[in-house]
N, C-alpha and C positions, 0 to 999 in steps of 0.2 A: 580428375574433374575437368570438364571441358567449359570453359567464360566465351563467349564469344564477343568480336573484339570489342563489339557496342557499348557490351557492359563492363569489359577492362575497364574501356574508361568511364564509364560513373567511377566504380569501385575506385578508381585512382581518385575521384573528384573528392570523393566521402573519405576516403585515407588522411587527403589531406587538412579535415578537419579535425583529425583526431593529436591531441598532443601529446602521450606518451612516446617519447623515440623508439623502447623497447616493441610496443604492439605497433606502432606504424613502423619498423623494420621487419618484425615478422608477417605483416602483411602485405608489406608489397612485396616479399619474396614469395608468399604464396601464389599472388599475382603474376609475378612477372614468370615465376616456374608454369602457371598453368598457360599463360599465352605461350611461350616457350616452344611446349607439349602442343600447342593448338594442332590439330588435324580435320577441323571443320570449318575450315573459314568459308564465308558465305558465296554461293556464285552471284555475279552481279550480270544482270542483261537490260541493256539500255533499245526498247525499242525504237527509234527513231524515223516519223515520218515526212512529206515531203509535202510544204505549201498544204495546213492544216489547220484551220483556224478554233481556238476554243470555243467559240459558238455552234460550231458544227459538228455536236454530237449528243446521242437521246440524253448522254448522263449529263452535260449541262447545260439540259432545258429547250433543247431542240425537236422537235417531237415529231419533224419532218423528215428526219436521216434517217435509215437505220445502221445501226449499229450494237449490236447485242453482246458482241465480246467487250468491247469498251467500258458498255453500262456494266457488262458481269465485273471485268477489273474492277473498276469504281465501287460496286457493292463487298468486294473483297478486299478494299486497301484504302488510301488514305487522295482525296482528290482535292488539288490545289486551284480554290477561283482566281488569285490572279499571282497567276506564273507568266513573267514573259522573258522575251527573249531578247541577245541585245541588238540584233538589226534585223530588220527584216527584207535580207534578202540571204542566200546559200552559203556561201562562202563564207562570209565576214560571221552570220550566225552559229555554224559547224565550230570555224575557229576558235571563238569564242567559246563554246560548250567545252571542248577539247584541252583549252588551254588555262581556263579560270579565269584570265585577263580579255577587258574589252578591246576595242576594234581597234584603239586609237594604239592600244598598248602591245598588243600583240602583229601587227601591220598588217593584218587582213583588212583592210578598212573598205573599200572598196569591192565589190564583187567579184569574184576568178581572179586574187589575187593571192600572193605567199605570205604566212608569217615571218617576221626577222630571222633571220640566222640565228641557231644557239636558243630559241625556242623549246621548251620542253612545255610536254602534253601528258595526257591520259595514260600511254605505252610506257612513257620512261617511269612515271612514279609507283605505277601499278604491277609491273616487271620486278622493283624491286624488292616488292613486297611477296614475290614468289607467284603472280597472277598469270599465267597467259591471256591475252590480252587480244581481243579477235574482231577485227570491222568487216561486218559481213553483209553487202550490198555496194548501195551508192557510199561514195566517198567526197570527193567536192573538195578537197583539201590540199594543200599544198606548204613547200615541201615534205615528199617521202620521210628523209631526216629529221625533220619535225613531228612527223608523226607516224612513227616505227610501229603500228598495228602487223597484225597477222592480218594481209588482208585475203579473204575470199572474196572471189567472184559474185556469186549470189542474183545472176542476176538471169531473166529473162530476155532476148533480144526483141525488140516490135515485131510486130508483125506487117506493118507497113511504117510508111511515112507517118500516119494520123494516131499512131499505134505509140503509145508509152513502153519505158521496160517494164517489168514486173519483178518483181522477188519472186525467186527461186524456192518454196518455202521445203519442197523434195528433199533439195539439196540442202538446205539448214536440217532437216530433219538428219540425215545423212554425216553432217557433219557432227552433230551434238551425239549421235551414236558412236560416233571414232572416237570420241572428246575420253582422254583419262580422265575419269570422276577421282582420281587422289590428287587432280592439281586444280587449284581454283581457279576459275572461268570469269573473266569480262571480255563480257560476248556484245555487240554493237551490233542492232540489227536495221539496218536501214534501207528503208522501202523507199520505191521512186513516187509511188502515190504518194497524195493525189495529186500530184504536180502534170501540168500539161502536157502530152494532148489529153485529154479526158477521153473516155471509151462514149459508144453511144447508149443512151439513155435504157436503163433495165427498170421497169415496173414503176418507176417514178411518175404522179403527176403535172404536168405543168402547171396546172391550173392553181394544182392545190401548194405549192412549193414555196415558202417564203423569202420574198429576197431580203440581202440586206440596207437597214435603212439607208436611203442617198442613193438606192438605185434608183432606173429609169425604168417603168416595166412595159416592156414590149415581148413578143412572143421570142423571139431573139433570145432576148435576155432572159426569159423564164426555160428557155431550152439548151441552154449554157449552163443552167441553177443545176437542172437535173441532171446533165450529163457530169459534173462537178460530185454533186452526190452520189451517183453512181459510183464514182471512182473513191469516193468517201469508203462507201459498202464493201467495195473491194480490197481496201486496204481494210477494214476491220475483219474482212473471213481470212484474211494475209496474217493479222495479229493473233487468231483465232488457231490457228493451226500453228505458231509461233509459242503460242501458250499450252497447246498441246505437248510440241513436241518435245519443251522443257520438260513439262511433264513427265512425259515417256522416258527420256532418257538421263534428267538429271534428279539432284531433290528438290525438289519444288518449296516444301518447307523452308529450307537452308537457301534460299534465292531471292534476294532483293529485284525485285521486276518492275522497271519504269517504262511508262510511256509520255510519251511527249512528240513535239513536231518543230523544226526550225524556228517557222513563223508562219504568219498567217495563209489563207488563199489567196489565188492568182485572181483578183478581183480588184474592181474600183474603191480607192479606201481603203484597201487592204495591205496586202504585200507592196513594199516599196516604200511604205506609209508608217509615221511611226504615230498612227492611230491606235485603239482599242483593238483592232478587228485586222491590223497588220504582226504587232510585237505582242500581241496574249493570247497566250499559247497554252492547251490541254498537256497539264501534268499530273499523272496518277503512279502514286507509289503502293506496290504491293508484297509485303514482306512477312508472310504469317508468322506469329509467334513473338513479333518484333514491334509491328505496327499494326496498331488497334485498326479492325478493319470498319466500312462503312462511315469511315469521317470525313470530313469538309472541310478544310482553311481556308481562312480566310487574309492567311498570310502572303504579306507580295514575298515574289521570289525569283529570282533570275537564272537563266541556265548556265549562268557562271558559277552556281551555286553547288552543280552537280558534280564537277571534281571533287572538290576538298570535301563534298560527303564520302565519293568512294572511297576517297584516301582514309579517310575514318575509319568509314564502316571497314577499310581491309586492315585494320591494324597501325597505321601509318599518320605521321602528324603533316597537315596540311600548310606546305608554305605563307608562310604572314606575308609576303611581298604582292600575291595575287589577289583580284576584287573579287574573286569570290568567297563566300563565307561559307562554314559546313551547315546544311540542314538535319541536319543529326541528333540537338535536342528539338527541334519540331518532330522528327519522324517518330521520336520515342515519348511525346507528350508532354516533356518537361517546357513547352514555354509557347504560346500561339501566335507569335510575334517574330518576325527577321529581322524586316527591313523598313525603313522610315522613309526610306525615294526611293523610284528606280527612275536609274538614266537610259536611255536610248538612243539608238543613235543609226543615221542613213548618210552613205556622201553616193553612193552613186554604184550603177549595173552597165556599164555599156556607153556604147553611143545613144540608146533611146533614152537612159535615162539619167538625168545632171544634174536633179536637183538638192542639193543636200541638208540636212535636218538633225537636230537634236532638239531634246526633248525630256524633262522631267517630269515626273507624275506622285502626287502624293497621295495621301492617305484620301483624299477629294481632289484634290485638282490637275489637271495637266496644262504644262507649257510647252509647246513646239516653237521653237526658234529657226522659221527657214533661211539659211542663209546664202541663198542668191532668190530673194522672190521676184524678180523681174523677168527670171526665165518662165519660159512658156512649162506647166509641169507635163512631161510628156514618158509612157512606159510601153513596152512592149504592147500591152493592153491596147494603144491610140495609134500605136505606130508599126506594130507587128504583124503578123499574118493571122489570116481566120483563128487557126487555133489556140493563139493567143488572147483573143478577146475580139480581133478585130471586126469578127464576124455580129456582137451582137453593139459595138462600139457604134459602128455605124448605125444601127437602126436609134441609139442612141443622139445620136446630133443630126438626123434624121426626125425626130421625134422634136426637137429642141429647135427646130424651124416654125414650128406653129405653138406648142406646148410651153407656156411660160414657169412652171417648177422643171422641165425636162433639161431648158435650156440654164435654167439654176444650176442645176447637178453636174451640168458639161461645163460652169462659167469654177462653181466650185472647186472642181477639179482640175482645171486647168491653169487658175489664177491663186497662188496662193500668196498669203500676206506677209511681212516679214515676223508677224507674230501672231502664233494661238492661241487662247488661253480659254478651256473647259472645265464646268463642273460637274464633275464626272457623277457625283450624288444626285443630281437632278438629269445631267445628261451624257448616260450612258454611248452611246451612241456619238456623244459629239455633234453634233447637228448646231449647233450655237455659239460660237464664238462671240466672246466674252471681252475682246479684248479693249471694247470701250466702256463695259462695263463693272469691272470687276474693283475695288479701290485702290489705288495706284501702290499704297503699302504691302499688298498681297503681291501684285507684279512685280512690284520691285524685290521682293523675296522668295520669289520662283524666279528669277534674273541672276540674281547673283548667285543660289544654291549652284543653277547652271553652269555662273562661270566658273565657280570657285571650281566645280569638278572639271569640266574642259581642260582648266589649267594644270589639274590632277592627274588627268591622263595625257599630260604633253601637248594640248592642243594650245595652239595660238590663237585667240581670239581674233 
């Protein structure tokens, strides 16, 4: 008899209520013989995209993108509305996914930076458990050492300058056919969409395109929207043929399949921002037979959450010492609940960008704590080249010479306060800071949650 390892452990959970020693010995030897004997451990594939925001897709609630394979996942598996991520920029987000521990703890803190030495990730726990263990596209990570994948290539070269890579998705097909199906697979699949440059615009609207709240809309800006969503479309035919080729070549049943994305889009208020629309991130888990398909949560969740599931799901008990925690009785329905905050957290991408932030968010509220707001806030977006934004920026503060809300959205943006405070119940979006109006007993207990964790992950106030 074959247990697979989700349900070892219940079965270990229910053992342990039972008092007789004689049937709780003969049962966890039943137990522990059939994991033993296991020969079906699940393949695990972590889709992984690039600068994707959870608002930008039909399944939640978008009706201007398309994306068909998405919504199909989503009517197949289990879709998380708020899953985010811990920073919202490459690097420091990856690490994080990777390593269970946030930014502060893991030393990616920073953009194109390394984790600490002595670092263990995804490769080392997932190895042990008999896993080959496979990153197949972009990577963004640092050190090698720290993160011992099998990597593939996977990738397409531009075609020009204005030209993005692509996933290879031939070559993943290709690969998943070599693959011995007698050894279990975590396979990483990560696309460079829809990260910059964006392709140009296929079959989209401008007219009809919505942007998101706090923009500026000028035809710029509405031809930025579309060419963004293009590159949406084509990462979802990228996922499409990704879900196929699992298909084809492995068991598709026996396959925990997630999709998810860093953080948000390359957009004003988004990426870089530890807004709504920067760190909340589209997560959909799809695992027949395991997880009831077509559900909804409404549980928060962090993508530091996603190791110590796989370590689960593959058999394996998940280090106490990491922030993140397993979703495991969520996946299986025993309980709709995680997490009571999530933290976030930005210090900085480059020379364009320096301005640093953290941030918690509860069950209703969010607190952003910027901590240099005297600097000017400035990102590739204001300071970059066309492909970056710069091209519809301009018509933005362009616009904001005559246009009193235009010039709002540029003073917004570039001026930020040394504290935010939103209710996310009435305002979604953010648009309202709060912070003279909210009673000073609430702040002051969004303040301290704050610091208490800062000081948790090593940070010096």
């Amino acid at each position: 008899m074959i247990i697979s390892r989700i349900d070892s452990r219940f079965l270990r959970m229910q053992v342990r209520k039972i008092r007789w020693p004689l049937i709780v010995s003969v049962v966890v030897l039943c137990i522990h013989s059939a994991v033993a004997d296991e020969t079906n451990l699940p393949n695990i594939v972590l889709f992984l995209s690039d600068d994707h925001g959870a608002a930008d897709a039909g399944c939640y609630g978008n009706p201007h993108v398309r994306t068909p394979h998405l919504d199909r996942l989503a009517a197949e598996g289990l879709r998380f509305e708020r899953a985010y991520c811990a920073s919202p920029s490459c690097t420091p987000s990856r690490s994080a996914l990777y390593t269970g521990l946030m930014p502060a703890r893991n030393g990616a803190h920073p953009n194109h930076t390394p984790v600490h030495a002595g670092t263990e990730s995804l490769p080392h726990y997932l190895s042990k458990l008999g896993y080959r263990v496979v990153l197949f596209g972009k990577s963004h990570i640092a050190p090698r050492e720290a993160f011992p994948f099998e990597y593939v290539e996977g990738r397409i070269p531009p075609a020009g300058p204005d030209q993005g890579s692509a996933l290879d998705t031939e070559a993943l097909d290709r690969f998943l056919a070599s693959h011995d199906p007698q050894q279990p697979l975590c396979l990483i699949v990560s696309s460079w969409s829809p990260h910059i440059p964006w392709p140009e615009n296929d079959r989209y609207n401008p007219a009809q395109v919505e942007l998101p709240p706090g923009s500026v809309d000028t035809p710029e800006t509405r031809t930025a929207r579309t060419r963004y969503y293009t590159d949406v479309s084509l990462l979802d035919t990228r996922l499409g043929k990704t879900l196929d080729a699992v298909a084809r070549h492995g068991d598709a049943d026996n396959t925990l399949f997630i999709y998810t994305s860093d953080h948000g889009a390359q957009w004003p208020f988004a990426k870089w921002n530890l807004y709504e629309a920067g760190t909340r991130v589209p997560l959909i888990v799809r695992w027949p037979n395991s997880v009831k398909a077509g559900r909804t949560s409404k549980a928060m969740v962090s993508l530091v959450d996603l190791l110590p599931t796989f370590i689960e799901v593959a058999g394996g008990e998940p280090p106490s010492e990491i922030d993140g925690r397993s979703l495991a009785p969520l996946l299986q329905g025993e309980t709709d609940s995680h997490r009571k905050e999530i933290f976030t957290t930005h210090t900085g991408d480059g020379r364009m960008n320096r301005s640093p932030m953290r941030a918690i968010r509860t069950d209703r509220y969010k607190y952003i704590l910027n901590l240099d707001p005297e600097r000017k806030y400035e990102t590739h977006i204001s300071r970059g080249v066309a492909r970056d934004g710069r091209d519809y920026w301009e018509s933005w503060l362009a616009a904001a010479e005559n246009n009193p809300a235009a010039k709002q959205a540029v003073d917004v943006y570039e001026k930020r306060p040394a504290e935010e405070f939103y209710d996310l119940a009435h305002d979604p979006h953010e648009q309202r800071n709060l912070a003279t109006e909210l009673p000073e007993s609430l702040k002051a207990g969004l303040r301290q949650k704050l610091t208490v964790w800062r000081a948790g992950q090593g940070e010096t106030p």
